[in-house]
Structures are given as C-alpha cells and as structure tokens.
N, CA, C and O atoms as a GROMACS GRO file, in nm:
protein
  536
    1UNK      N    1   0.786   0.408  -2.596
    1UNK     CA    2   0.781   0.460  -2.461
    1UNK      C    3   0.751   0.346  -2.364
    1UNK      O    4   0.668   0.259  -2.389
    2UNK      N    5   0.836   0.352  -2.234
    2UNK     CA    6   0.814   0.210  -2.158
    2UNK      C    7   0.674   0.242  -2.096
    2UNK      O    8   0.651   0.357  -2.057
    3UNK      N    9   0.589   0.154  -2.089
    3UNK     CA   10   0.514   0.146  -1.959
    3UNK      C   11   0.509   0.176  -1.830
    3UNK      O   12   0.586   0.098  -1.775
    4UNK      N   13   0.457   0.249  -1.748
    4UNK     CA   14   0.480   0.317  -1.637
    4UNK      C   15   0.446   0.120  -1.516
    4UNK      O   16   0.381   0.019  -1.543
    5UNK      N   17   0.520   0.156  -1.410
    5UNK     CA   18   0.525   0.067  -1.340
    5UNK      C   19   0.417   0.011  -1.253
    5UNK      O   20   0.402  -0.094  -1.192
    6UNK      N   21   0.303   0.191  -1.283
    6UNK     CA   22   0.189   0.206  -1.208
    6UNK      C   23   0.085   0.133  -1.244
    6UNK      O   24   0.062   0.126  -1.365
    7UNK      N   25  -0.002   0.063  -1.151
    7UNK     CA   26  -0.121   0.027  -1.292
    7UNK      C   27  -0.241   0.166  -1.288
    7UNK      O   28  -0.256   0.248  -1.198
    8UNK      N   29  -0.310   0.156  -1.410
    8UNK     CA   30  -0.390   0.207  -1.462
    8UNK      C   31  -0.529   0.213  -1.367
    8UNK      O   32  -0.570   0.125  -1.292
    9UNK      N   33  -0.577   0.320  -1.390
    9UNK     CA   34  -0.739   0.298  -1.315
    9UNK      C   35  -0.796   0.179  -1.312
    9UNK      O   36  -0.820   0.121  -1.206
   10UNK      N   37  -0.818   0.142  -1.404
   10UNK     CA   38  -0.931   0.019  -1.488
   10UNK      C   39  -0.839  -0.154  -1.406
   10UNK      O   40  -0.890  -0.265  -1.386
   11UNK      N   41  -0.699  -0.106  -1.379
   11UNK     CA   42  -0.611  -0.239  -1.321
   11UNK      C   43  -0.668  -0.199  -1.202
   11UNK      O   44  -0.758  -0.277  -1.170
   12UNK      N   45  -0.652  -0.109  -1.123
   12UNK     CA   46  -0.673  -0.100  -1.014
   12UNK      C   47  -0.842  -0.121  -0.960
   12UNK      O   48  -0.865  -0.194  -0.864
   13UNK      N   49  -0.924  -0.068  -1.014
   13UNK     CA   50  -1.047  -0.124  -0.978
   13UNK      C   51  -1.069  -0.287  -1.049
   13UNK      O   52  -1.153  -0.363  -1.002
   14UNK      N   53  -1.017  -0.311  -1.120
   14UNK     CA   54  -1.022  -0.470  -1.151
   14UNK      C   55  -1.034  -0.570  -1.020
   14UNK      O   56  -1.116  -0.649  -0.973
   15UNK      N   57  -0.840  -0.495  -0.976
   15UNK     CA   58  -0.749  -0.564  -0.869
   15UNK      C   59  -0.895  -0.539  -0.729
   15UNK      O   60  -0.909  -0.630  -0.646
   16UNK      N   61  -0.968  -0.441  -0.723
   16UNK     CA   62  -1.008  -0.420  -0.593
   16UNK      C   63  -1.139  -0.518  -0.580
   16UNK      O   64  -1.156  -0.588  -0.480
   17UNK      N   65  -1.242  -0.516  -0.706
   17UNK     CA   66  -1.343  -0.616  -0.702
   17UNK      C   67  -1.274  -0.796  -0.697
   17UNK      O   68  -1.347  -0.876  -0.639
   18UNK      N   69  -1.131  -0.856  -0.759
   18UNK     CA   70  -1.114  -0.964  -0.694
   18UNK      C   71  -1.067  -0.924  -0.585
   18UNK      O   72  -1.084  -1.026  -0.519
   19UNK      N   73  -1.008  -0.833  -0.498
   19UNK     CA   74  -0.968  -0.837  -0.368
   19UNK      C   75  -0.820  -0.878  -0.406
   19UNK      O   76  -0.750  -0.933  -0.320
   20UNK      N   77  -0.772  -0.854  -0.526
   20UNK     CA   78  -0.605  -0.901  -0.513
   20UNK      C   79  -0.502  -0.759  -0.511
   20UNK      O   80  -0.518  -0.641  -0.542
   21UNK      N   81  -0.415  -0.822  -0.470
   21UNK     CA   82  -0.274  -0.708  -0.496
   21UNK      C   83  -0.241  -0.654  -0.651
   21UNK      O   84  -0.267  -0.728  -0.746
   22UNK      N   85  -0.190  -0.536  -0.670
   22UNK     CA   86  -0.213  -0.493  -0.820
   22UNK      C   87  -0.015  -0.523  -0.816
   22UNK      O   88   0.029  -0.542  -0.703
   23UNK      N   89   0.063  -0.526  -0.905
   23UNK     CA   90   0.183  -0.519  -0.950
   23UNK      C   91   0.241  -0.590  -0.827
   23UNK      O   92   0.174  -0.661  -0.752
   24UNK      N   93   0.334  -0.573  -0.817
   24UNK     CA   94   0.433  -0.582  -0.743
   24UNK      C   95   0.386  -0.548  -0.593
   24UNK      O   96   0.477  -0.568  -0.512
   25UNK      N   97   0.254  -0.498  -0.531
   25UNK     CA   98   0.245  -0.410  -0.455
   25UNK      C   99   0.171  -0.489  -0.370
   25UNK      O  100   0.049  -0.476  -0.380
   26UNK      N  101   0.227  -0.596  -0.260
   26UNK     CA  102   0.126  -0.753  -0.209
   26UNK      C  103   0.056  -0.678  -0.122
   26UNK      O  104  -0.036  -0.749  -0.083
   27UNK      N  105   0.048  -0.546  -0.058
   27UNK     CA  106   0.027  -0.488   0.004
   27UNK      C  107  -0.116  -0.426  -0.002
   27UNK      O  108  -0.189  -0.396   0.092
   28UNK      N  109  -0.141  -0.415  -0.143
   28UNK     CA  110  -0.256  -0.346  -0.186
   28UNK      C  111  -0.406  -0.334  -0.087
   28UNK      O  112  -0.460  -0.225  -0.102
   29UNK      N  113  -0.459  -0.408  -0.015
   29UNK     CA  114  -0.574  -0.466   0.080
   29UNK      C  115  -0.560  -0.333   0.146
   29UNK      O  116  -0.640  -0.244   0.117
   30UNK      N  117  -0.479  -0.316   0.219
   30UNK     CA  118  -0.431  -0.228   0.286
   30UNK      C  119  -0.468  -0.038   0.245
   30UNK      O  120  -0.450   0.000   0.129
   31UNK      N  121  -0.501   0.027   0.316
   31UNK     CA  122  -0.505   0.163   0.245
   31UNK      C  123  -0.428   0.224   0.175
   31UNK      O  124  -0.437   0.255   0.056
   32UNK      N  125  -0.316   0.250   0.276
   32UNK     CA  126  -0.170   0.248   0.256
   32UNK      C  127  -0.134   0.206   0.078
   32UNK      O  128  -0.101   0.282  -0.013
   33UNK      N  129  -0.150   0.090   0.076
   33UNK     CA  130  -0.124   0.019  -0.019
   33UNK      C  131  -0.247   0.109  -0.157
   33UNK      O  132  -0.215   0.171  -0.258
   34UNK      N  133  -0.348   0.086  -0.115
   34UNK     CA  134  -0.426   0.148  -0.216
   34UNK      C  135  -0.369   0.303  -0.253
   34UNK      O  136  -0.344   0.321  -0.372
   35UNK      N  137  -0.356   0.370  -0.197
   35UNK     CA  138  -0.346   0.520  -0.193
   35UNK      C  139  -0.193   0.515  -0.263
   35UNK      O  140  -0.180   0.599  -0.352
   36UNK      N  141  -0.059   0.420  -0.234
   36UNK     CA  142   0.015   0.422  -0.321
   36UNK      C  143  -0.015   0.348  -0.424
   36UNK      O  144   0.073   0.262  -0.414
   37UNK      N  145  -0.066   0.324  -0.503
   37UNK     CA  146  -0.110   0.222  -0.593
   37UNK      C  147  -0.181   0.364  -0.716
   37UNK      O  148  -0.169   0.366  -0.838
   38UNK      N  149  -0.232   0.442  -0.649
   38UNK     CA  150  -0.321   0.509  -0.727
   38UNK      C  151  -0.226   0.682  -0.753
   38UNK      O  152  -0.284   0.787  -0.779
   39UNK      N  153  -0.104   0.670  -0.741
   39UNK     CA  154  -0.076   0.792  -0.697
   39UNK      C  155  -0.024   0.866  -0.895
   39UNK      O  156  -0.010   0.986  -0.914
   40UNK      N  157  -0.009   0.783  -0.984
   40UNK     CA  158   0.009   0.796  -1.065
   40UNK      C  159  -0.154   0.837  -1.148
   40UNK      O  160  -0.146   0.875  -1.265
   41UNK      N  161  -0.263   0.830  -1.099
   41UNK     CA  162  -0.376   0.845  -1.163
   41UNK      C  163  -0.388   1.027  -1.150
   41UNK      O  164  -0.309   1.094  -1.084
   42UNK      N  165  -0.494   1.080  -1.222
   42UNK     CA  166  -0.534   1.206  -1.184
   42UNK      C  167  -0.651   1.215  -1.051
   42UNK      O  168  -0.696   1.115  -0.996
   43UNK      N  169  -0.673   1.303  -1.029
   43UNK     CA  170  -0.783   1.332  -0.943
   43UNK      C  171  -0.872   1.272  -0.959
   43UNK      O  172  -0.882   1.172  -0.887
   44UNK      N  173  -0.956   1.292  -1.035
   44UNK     CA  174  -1.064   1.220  -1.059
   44UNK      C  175  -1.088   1.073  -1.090
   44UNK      O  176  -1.198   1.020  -1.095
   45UNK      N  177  -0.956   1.007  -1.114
   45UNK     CA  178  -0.964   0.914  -1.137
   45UNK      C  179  -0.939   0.811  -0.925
   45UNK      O  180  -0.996   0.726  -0.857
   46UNK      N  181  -0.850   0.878  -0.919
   46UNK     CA  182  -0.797   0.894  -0.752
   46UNK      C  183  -0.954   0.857  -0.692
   46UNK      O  184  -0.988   0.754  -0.635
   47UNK      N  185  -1.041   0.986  -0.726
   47UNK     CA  186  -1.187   0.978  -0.652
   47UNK      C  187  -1.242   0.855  -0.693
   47UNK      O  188  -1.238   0.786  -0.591
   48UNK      N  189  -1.281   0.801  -0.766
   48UNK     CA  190  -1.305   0.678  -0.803
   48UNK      C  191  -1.278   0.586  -0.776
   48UNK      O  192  -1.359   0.494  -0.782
   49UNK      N  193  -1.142   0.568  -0.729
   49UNK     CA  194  -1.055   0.424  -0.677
   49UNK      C  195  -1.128   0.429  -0.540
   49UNK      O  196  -1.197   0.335  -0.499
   50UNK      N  197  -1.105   0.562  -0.461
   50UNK     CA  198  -1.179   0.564  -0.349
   50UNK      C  199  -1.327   0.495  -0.305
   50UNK      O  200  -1.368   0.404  -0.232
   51UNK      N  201  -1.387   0.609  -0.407
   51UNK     CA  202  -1.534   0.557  -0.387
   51UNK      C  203  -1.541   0.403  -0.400
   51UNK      O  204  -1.571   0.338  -0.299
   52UNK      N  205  -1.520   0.352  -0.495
   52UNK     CA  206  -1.484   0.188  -0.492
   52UNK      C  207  -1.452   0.111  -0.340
   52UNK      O  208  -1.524   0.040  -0.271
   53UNK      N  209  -1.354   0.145  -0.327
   53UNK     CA  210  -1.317   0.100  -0.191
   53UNK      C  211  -1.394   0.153  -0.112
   53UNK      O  212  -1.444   0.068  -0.039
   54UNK      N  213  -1.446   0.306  -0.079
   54UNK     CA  214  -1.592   0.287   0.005
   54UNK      C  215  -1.681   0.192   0.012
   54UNK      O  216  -1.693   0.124   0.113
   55UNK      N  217  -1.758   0.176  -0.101
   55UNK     CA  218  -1.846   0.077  -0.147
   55UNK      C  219  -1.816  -0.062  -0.076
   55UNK      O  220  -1.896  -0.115   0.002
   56UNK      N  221  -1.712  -0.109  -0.106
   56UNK     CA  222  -1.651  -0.268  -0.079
   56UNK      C  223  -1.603  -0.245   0.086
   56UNK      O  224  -1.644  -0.340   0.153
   57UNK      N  225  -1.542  -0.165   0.152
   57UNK     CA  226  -1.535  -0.206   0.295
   57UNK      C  227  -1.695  -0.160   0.318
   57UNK      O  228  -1.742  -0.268   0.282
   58UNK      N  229  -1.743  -0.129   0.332
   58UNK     CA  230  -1.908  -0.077   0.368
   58UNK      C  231  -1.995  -0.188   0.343
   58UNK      O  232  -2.093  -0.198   0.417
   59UNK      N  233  -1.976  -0.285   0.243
   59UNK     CA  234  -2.014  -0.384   0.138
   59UNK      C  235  -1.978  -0.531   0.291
   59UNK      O  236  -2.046  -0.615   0.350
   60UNK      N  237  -1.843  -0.487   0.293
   60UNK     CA  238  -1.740  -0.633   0.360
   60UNK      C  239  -1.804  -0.592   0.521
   60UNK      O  240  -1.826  -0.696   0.583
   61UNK      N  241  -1.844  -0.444   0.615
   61UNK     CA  242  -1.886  -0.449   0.736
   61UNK      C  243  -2.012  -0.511   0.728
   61UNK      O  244  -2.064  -0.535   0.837
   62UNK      N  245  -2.077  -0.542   0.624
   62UNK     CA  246  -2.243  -0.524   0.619
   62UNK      C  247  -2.256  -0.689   0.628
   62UNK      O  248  -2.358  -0.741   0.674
   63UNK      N  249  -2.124  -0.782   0.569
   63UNK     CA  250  -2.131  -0.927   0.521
   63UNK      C  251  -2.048  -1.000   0.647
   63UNK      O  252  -2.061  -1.122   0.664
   64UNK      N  253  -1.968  -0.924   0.729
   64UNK     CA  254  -1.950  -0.946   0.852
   64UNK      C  255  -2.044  -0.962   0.994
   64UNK      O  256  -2.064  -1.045   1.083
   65UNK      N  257  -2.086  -0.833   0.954
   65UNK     CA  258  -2.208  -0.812   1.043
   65UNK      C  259  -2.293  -0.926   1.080
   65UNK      O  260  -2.304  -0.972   1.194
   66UNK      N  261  -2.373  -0.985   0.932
   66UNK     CA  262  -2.424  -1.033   0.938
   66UNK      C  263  -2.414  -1.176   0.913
   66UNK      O  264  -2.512  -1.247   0.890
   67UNK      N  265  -2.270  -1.225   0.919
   67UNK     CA  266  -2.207  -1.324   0.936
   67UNK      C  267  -2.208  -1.379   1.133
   67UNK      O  268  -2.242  -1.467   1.211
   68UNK      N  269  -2.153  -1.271   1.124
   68UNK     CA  270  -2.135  -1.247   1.273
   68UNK      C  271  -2.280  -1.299   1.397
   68UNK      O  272  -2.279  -1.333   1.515
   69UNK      N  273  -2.369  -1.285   1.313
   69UNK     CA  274  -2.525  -1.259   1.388
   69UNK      C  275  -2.602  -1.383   1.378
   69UNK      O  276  -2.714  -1.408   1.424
   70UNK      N  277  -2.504  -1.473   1.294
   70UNK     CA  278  -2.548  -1.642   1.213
   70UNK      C  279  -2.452  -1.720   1.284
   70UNK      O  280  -2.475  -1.840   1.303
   71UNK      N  281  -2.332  -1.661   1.330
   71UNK     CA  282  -2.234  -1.766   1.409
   71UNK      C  283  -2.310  -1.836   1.539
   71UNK      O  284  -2.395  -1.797   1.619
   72UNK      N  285  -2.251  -1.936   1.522
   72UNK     CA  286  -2.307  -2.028   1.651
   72UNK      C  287  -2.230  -2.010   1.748
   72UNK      O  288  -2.273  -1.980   1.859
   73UNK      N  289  -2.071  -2.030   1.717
   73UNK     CA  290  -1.956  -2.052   1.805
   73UNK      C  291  -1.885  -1.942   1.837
   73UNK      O  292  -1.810  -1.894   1.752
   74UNK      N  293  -1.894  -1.896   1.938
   74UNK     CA  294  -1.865  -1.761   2.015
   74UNK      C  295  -1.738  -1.720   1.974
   74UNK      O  296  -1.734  -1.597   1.974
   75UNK      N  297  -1.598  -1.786   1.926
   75UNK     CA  298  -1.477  -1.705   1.880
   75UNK      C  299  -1.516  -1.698   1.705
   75UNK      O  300  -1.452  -1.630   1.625
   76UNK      N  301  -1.611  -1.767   1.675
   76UNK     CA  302  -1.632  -1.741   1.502
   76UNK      C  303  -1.661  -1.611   1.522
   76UNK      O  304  -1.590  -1.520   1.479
   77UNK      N  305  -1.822  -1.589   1.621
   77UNK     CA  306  -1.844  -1.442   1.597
   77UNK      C  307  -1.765  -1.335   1.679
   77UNK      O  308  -1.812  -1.222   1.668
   78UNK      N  309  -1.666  -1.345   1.750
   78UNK     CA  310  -1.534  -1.254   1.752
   78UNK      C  311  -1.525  -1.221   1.693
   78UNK      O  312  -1.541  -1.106   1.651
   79UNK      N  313  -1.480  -1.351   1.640
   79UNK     CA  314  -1.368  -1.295   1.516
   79UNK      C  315  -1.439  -1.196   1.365
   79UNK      O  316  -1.378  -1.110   1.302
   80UNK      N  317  -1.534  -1.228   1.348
   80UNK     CA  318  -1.677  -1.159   1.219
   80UNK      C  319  -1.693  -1.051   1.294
   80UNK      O  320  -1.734  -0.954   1.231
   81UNK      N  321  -1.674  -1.034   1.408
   81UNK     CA  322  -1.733  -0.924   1.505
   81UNK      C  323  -1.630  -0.785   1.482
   81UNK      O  324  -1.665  -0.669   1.462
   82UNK      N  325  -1.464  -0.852   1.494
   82UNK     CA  326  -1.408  -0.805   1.482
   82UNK      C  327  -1.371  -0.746   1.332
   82UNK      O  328  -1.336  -0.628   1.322
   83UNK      N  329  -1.375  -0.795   1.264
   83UNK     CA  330  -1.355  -0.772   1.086
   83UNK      C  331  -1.457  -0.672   1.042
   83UNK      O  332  -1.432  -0.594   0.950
   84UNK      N  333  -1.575  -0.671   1.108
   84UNK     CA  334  -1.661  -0.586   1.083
   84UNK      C  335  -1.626  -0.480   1.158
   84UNK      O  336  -1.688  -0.379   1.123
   85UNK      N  337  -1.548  -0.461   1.253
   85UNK     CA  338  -1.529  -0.348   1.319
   85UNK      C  339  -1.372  -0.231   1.234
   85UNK      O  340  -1.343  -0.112   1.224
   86UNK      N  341  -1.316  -0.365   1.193
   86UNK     CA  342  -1.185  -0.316   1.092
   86UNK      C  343  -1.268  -0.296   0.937
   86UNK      O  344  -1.185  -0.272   0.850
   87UNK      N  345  -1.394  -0.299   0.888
   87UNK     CA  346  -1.370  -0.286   0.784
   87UNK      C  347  -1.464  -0.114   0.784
   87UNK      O  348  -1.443  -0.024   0.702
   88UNK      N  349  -1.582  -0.107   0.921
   88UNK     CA  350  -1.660  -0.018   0.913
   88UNK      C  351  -1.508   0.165   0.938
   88UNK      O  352  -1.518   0.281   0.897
   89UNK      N  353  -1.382   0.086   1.031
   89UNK     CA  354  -1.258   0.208   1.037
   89UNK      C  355  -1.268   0.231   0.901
   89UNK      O  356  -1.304   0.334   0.843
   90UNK      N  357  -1.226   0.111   0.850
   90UNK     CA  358  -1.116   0.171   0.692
   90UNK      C  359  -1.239   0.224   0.609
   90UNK      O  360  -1.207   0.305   0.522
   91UNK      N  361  -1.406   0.188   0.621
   91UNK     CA  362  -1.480   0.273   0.508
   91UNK      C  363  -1.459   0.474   0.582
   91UNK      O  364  -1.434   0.578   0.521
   92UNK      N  365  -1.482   0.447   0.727
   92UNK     CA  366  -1.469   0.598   0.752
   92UNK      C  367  -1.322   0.640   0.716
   92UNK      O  368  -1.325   0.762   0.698
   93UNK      N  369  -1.168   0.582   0.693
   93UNK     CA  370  -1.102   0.636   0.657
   93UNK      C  371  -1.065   0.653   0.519
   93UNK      O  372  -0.957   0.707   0.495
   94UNK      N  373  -1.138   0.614   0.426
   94UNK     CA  374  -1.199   0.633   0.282
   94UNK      C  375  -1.255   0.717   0.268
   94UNK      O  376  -1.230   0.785   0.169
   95UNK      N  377  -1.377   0.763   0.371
   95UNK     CA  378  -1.432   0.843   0.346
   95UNK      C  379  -1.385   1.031   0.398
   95UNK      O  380  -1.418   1.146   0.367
   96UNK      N  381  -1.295   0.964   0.488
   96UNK     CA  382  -1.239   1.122   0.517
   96UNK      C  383  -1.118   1.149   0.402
   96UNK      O  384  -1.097   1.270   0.389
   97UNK      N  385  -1.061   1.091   0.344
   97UNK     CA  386  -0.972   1.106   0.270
   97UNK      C  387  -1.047   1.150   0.124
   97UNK      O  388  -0.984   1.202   0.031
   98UNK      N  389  -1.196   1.119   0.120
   98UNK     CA  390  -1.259   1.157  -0.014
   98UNK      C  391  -1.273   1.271   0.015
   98UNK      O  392  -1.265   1.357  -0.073
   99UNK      N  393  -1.298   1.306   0.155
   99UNK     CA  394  -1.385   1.474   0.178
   99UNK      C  395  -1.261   1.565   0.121
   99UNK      O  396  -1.278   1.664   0.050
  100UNK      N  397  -1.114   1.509   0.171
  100UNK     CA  398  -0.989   1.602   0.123
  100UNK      C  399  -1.019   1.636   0.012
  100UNK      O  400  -1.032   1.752  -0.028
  101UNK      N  401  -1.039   1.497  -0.072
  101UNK     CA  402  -0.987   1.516  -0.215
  101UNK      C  403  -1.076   1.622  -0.299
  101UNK      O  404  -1.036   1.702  -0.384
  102UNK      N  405  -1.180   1.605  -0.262
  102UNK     CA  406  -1.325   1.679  -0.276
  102UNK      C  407  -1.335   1.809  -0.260
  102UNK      O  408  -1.367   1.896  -0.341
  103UNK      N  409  -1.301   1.815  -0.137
  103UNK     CA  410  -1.336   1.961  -0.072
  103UNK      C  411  -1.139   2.009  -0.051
  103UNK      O  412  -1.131   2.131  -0.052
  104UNK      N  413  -1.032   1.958  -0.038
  104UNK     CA  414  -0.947   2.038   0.013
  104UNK      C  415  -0.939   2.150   0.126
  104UNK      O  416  -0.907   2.268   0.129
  105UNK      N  417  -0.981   2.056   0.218
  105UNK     CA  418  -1.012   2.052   0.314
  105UNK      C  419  -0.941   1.942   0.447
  105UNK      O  420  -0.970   1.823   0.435
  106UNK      N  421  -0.882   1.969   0.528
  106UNK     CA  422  -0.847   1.798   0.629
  106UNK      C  423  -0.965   1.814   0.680
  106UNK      O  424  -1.015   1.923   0.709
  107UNK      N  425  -1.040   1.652   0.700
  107UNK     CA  426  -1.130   1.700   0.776
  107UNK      C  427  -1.099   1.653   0.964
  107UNK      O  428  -1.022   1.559   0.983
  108UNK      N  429  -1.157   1.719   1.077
  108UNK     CA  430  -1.080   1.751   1.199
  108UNK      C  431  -1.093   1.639   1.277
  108UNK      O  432  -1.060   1.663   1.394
  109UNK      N  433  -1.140   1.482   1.251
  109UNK     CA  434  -1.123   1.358   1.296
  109UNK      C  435  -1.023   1.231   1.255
  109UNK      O  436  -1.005   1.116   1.293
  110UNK      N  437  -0.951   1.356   1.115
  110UNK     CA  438  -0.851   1.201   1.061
  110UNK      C  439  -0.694   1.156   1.218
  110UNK      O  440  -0.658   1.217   1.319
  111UNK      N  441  -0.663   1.068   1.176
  111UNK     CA  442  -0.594   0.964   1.217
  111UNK      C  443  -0.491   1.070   1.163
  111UNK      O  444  -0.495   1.168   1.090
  112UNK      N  445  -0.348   0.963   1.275
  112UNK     CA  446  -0.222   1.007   1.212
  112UNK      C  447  -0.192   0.958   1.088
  112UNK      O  448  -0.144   1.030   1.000
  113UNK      N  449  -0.221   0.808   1.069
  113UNK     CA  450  -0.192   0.729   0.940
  113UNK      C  451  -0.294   0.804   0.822
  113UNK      O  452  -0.252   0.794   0.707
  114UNK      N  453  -0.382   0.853   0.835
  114UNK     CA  454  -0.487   0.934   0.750
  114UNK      C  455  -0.415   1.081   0.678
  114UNK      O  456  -0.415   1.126   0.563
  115UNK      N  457  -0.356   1.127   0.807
  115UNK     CA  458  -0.292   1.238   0.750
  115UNK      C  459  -0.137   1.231   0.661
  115UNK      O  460  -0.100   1.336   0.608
  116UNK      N  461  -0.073   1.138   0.652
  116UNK     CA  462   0.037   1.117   0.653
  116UNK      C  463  -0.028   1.047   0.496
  116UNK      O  464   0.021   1.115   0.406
  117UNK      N  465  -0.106   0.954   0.447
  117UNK     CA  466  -0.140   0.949   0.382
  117UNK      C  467  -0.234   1.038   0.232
  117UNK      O  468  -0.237   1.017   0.110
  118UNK      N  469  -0.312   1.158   0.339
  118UNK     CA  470  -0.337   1.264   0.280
  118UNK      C  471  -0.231   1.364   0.226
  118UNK      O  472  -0.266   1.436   0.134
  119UNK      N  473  -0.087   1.377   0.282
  119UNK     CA  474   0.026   1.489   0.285
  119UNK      C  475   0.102   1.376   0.129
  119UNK      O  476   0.183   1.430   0.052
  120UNK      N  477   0.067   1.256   0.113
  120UNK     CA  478   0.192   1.170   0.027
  120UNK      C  479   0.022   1.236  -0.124
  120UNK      O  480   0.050   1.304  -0.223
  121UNK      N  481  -0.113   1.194  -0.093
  121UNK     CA  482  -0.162   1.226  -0.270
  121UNK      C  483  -0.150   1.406  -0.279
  121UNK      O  484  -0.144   1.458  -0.391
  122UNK      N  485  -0.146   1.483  -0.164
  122UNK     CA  486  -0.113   1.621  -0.191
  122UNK      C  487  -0.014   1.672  -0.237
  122UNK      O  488  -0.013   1.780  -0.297
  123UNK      N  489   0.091   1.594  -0.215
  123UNK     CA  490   0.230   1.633  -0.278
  123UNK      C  491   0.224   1.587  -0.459
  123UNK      O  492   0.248   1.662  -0.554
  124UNK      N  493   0.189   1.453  -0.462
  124UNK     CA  494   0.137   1.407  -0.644
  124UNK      C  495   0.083   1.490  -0.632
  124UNK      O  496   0.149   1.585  -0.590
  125UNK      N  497  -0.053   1.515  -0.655
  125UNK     CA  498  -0.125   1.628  -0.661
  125UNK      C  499  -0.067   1.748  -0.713
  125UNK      O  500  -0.077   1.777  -0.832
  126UNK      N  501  -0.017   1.807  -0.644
  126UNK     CA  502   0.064   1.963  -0.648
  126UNK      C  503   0.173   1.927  -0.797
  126UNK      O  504   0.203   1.986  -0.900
  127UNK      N  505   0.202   1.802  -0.737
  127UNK     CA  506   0.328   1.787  -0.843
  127UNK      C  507   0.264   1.765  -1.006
  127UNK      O  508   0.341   1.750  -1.100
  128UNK      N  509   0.144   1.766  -1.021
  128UNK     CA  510   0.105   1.706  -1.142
  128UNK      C  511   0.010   1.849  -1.166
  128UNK      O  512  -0.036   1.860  -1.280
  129UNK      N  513  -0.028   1.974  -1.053
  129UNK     CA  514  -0.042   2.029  -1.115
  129UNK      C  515  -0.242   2.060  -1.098
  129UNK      O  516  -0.315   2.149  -1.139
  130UNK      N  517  -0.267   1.938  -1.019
  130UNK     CA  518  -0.410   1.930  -0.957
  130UNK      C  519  -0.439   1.959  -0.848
  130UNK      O  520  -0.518   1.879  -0.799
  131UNK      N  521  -0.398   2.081  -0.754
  131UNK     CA  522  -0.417   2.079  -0.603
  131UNK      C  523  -0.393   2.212  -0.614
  131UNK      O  524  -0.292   2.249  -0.674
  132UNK      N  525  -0.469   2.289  -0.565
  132UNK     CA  526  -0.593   2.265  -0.435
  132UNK      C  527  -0.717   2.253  -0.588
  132UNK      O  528  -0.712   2.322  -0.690
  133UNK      N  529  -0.815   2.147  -0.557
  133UNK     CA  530  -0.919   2.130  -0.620
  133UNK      C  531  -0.966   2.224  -0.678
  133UNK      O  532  -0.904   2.309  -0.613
  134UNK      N  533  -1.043   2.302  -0.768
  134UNK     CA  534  -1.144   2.395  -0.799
  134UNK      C  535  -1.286   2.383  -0.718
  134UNK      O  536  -1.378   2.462  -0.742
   0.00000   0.00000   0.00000
C-alpha cells in the first residue's frame, strides 16, 4: 500500500517544534498551511496539532514581547513589536478554530480566513465520518 502524501501527526508536530515546512507544503508557518497539512489526521489528533501551535505562537508573542522591551533601536522594536502583534492574531485564531473543533460550534468573532478554513476541516470531518463532535 503506497504511503499517503500526508504527513502523520508525530511529522507534523516534529515539523512545528523546528518551525519547518512538512512535505512538499513550504507554506506550512502559515495557518492555512497548518490546517491543510493536518486534514488527513482524525479529530483528535487535528486537536493536538492545534493545541501545539497554540502553545508556540503564545510561546513566539511572549519572546517578542520581550525582545521588543530589550531593543535599543526604535525600528528593531517595530519590528518585535510587530511580530508579537502577528503571533498574539494567529494564537487567537488557533484558538477559535479549537473552540469549533471542540464544541461544534463557530464561535461569533472568527475572521473570513478563519471561517473558510473552518468550512475546508468540516467537510474532512463529515467526510471521514467525525462531525458534528459528540
């Protein structure tokens, strides 16, 4: 039997603690990228990739932050200023996308890119047979 093209849970949280792209997919950093990356996993495994990536942008606003607060040179801490402001979005859009997965539920602050992303693991989901949650 061939190998599926997808990687595996265990690739994918590998890929997320170095911070690299998993397969073919250079994209991975990206949510987008994560959320297709994981679409071959089950639910629970799905929740996990998440929580992970909670952890690590929450992890990356906290090392910005306080990067940011040590800069001397006013476009360094922009720029730390700014990264911390992109990483504290993507933990809240991790985290609304867990409440879906969780609760099946949208919850009433996601993004367009949030929802459009929530409608692509609901369709796997359904299709595999795991949706709407218990």
């Amino acid at each position: 039997m061939a190998k599926s093209s997808r990687p595996t849970f265990e690739e994918v949280v590998a890929a997320q603690e170095r911070g690299e792209p998993v397969g073919a997919d250079t994209d991975m950093r990206t949510l987008g990228g994560i959320i297709k990356s994981i679409l071959d996993l089950n639910r629970d495994e799905m929740i996990g990739v998440l929580e992970h990536e909670e952890r690590h942008a929450e992890a990356a606003a906290r090392a910005y932050a306080s990067g940011a607060a040590r800069a001397r040179q006013m476009t360094q801490k922009d720029k730390l200023l700014e990264r911390e402001a992109e990483m504290s979005s993507r933990e809240a859009s991790v985290r609304r996308i867990l409440f879906y997965l969780r609760h099946g539920i949208p919850p009433d602050d996601e993004t367009s890119e949030e929802k459009t992303l929530r409608d692509l693991l609901t369709e796997r989901l359904r299709a595999t047979g795991q949706w709407p949650p218990l």
